[in-house]
Phi, psi and omega in degrees: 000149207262155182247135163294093217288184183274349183287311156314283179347297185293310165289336170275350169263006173264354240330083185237028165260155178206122189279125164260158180232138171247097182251154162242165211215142189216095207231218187196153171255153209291289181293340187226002204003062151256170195296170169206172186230129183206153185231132165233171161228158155309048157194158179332186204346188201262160191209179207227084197251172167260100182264172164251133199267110208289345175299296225236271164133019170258143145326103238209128170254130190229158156298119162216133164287161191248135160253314193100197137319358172300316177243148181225137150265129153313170186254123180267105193291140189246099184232165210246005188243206178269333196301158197266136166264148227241143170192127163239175199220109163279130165220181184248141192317303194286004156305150129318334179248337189283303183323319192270347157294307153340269179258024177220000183225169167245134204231010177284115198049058174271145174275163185233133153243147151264137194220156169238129170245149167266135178261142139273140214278327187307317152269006160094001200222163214287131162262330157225206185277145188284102175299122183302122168238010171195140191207128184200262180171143168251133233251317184222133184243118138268066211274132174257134147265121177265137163269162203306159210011059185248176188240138144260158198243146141246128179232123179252145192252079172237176202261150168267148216293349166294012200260356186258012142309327195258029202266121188273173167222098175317321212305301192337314173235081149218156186317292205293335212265344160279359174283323189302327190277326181220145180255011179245046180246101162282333179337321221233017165314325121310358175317323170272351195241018186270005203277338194235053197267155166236145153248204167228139176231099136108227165262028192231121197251121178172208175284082160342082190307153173247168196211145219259154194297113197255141178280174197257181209253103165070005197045069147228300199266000000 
């Protein structure tokens, strides 16, 4: 169930609200790849706003520049399961702060979060802190170059962050990477070449055939 504060609530049964999209940016920088951060929002000039930092679940005031109409978010399916769900996020190339996300960080698989805040509209102000609806990775970056009186686009493609469930890890069965935890771990020294061992069985020199698991009977035998 999805959750609501009581501030929301209240206001949504006043239906006295006007819905803002908040996206974050969690990226690298090209030269030293350390983390770096950027915010953005739908609406005009840059604000100074309050999320729930959907990890910890404290409060948070961060910087986002206002796009405005720059940026369109997809309709983000809201489920109760594992499966990974999908959201892009178009904006136009010729922003100044989306252009410098672009080209001055590296955003290949950066986390994104989207948060939605509720307005009251007579004052202009947040009625509670802005909730996370989507948190994830960006899986593609498209920058469309438009040709004359043409409109260009960047559209970011992302997997939501349940996608690091289906996610495998090899290190697990390799030699050097169990040395790391114990360097007297030998278990996985041959792992790669014992598949082609020849032995000797009986008076026959060669591979050992395996011979495949006969099924049990009624589950007894």
């Amino acid at each position: 169930m999805r959750y609501i504060s009581a501030e929301n609530q209240l206001a949504l049964e006043q239906r006295r609200l006007v819905a803002r999209d908040f996206v974050w940016f969690v990226a690298k920088r090209r030269d030293t790849g350390t983390s770096v951060t950027e915010g953005l929002w739908s609406d005009v000039f840059n604000v100074e706003a309050e999320v729930v930092e959907p990890d910890t679940g404290i409060t948070q005031t961060r910087t986002f520049y206002g796009a405005g109409s720059l940026v369109g978010i997809s309709d983000i399916p809201l489920v109760a399961n594992l499966s990974v769900q999908n959201a892009t996020i178009q904006a136009s190339q010729i922003h100044t702060e989306i252009e410098r996300i672009v080209r001055d960080y590296d955003c290949q698989q950066a986390r994104v979060e989207i948060y939605r805040g509720l307005f009251d509209p007579d004052t202009r102000l947040m009625v509670a802190p802005a909730v996370a609806r989507f948190m994830g990775f960006v899986d593609t970056i498209d920058v469309t170059t438009p040709s004359e009186n043409e409109e260009g686009s960047v559209t970011f493609t992302c997997a939501s962050h349940t996608q690091e469930v289906t996610r495998s890890n090899a290190e697990t069965r390799s030699a050097a990477y169990q040395k790391v935890r114990d360097p007297n771990d030998g278990f996985y020294d041959d792992s790669a070449t014992v598949t082609e061992w020849e032995v000797w069985w009986g008076s026959v020199k060669g591979s050992v055939p395996t011979q495949k698991k006969r099924k049990k009977f009624l589950g007894i035998f």
